[in-house]
C-alpha positions as CSV (number, residue, x, y, z in Angstrom):
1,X,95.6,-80.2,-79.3
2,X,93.3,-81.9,-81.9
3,X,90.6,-81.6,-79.4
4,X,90.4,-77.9,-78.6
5,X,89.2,-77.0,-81.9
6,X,86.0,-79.2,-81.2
7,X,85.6,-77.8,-77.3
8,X,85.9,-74.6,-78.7
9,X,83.1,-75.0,-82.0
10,X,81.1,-76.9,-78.8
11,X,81.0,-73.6,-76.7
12,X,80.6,-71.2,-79.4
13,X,77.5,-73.3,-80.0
14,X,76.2,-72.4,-76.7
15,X,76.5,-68.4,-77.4
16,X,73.7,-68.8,-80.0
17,X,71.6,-65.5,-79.8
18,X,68.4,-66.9,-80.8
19,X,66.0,-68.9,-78.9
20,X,62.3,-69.7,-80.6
21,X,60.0,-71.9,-79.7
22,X,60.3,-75.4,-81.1
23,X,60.9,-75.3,-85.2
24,X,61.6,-78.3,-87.5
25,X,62.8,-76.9,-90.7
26,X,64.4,-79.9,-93.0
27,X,67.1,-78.8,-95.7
28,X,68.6,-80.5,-98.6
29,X,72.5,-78.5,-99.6
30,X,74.8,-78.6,-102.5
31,X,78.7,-77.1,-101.9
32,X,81.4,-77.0,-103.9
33,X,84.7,-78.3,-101.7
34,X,88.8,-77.2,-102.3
35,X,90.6,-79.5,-99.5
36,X,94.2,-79.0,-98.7
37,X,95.2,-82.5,-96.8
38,X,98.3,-82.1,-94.8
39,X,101.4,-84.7,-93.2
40,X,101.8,-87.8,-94.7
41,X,101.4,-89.2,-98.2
42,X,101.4,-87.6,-102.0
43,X,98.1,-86.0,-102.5
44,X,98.3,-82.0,-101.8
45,X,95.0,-80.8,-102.8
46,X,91.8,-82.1,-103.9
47,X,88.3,-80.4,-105.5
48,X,84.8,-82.3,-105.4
49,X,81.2,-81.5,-104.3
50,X,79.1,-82.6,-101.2
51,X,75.7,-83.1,-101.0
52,X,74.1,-82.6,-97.6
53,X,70.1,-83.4,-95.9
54,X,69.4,-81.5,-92.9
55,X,66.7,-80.8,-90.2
56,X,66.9,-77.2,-88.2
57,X,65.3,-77.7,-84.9
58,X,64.8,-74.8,-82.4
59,X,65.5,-72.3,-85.0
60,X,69.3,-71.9,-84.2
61,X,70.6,-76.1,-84.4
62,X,70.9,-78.0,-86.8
63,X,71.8,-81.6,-88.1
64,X,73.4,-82.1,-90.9
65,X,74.0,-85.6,-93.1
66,X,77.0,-85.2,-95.5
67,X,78.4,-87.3,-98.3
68,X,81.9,-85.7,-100.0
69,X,83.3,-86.8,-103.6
70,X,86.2,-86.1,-104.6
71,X,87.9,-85.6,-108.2
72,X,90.5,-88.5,-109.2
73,X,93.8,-87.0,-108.2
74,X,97.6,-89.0,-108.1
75,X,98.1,-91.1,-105.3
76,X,100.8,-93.0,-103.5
77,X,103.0,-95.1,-106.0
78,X,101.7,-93.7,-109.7
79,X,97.9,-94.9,-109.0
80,X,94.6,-92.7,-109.3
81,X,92.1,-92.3,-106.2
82,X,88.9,-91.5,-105.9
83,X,88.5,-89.6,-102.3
84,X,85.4,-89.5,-100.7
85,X,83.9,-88.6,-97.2
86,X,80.7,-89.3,-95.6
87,X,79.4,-88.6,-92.0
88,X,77.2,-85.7,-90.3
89,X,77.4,-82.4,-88.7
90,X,75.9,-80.2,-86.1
91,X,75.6,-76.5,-87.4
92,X,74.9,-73.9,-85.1
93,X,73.7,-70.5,-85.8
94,X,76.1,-69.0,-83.6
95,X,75.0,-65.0,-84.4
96,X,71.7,-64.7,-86.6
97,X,70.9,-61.2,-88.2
98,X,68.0,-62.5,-89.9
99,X,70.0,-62.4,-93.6
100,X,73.0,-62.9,-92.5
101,X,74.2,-66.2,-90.2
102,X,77.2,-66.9,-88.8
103,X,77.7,-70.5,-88.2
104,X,80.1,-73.1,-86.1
105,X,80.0,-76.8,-86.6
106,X,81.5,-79.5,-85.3
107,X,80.9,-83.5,-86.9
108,X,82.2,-86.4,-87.4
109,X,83.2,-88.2,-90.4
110,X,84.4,-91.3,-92.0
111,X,87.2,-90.3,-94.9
112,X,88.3,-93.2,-97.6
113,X,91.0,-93.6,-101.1
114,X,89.9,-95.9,-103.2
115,X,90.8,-96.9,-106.8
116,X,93.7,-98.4,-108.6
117,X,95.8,-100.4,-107.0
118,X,94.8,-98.9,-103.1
119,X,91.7,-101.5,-103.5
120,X,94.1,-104.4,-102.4
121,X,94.9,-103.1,-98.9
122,X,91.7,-100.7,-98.6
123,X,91.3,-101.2,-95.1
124,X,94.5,-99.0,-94.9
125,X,93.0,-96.0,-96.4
126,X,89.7,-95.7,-94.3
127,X,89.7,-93.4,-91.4
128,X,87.3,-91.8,-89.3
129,X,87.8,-88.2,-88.5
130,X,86.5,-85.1,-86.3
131,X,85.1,-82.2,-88.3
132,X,85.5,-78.5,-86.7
133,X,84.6,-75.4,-88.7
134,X,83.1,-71.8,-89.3
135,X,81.2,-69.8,-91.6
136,X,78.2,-67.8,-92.8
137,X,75.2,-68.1,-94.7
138,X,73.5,-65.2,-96.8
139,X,69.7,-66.1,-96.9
140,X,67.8,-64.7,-100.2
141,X,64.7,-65.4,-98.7
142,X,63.0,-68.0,-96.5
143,X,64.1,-70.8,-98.4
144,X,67.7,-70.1,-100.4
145,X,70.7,-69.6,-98.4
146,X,74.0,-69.6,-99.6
147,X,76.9,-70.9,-98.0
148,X,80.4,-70.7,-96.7
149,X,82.5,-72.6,-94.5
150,X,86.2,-73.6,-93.7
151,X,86.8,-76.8,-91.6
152,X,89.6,-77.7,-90.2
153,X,89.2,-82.0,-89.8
154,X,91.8,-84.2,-88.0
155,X,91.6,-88.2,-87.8
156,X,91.7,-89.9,-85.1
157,X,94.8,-91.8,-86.0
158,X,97.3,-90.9,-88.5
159,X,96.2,-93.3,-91.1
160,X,97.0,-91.5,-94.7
161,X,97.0,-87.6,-93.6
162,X,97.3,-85.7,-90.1
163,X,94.5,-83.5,-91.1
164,X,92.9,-81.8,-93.6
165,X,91.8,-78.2,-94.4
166,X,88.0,-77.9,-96.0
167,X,86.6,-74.7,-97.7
168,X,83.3,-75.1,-99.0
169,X,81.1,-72.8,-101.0
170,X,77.2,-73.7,-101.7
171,X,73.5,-73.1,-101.3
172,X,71.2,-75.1,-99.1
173,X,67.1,-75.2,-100.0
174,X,64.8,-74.7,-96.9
175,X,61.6,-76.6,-97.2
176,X,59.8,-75.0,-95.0
């Protein structure tokens, strides 16, 4: 089940509407995340910010490095965490109107709790985790666009959640 939300983002990549010739386009992003883990454990929502570096190639794809942090929240057993995520993306513009983009993406993504007394058995709260999602981007001009997205990620095993929800809200800087 966990896999058909990444064969679907896959072939709704394919459906992109716009072909140019070669373009290299590198971004740098900002985004604001709310993320609603779900299953096991004590932590119900967290809020944080995610910096991303990009390169847009062919005008429609692009790849996407990511880096999540997370807010300190309540964790198992009384002690604090400090969730973070790191991994990359591919974003496709699935339908581009020129202002308006809407976008599928599917990555992949290492998630971690760390702090308090989790550091003794850290190797317990790592996980690596597939990253399916859409949104749409509102371009200002050739260089601003701003961003939504919902996710939807599930690990690959069932180490401290059985997935998690991400929505995301930022702006992303077009060199060129």
């Amino acid at each position: 089940m966990k896999k058909i939300y990444v064969l679907m983002a896959a072939a709704a990549m394919l459906f992109s509407t716009e072909a140019k010739a070669f373009i290299v386009s590198p971004h740098v992003g900002l985004d604001y995340v709310s993320a609603t883990p779900n299953g096991f454990g004590d932590i119900d929502s967290l809020n944080g910010g995610a910096v991303s570096a990009g390169v847009k190639v062919l005008g429609f794809l692009s790849v996407e490095g990511f880096y999540q942090q997370y807010a300190s929240t309540d964790a198992f057993g009384g002690s604090k965490t400090k969730p973070a995520a790191y991994g990359i993306d591919l974003v496709s513009d699935t339908l581009n109107l020129g202002v308006v983009e809407l976008l599928t993406t599917i990555g992949y993504g290492k998630y971690t709790l760390d702090g308090g007394t989790l550091d003794k058995k850290m190797k317990d709260f790592e996980g690596s985790a597939y990253r399916a999602g859409i949104g749409a981007q509102f371009n200002l001009n050739d260089n601003i666009g701003i961003r939504a997205m919902y996710r939807y990620v599930f690990p690959e095993d069932d180490t401290f959640k059985k997935n998690v929800q991400e929505l995301t809200v930022g702006i992303r800087y077009y060199f060129f």
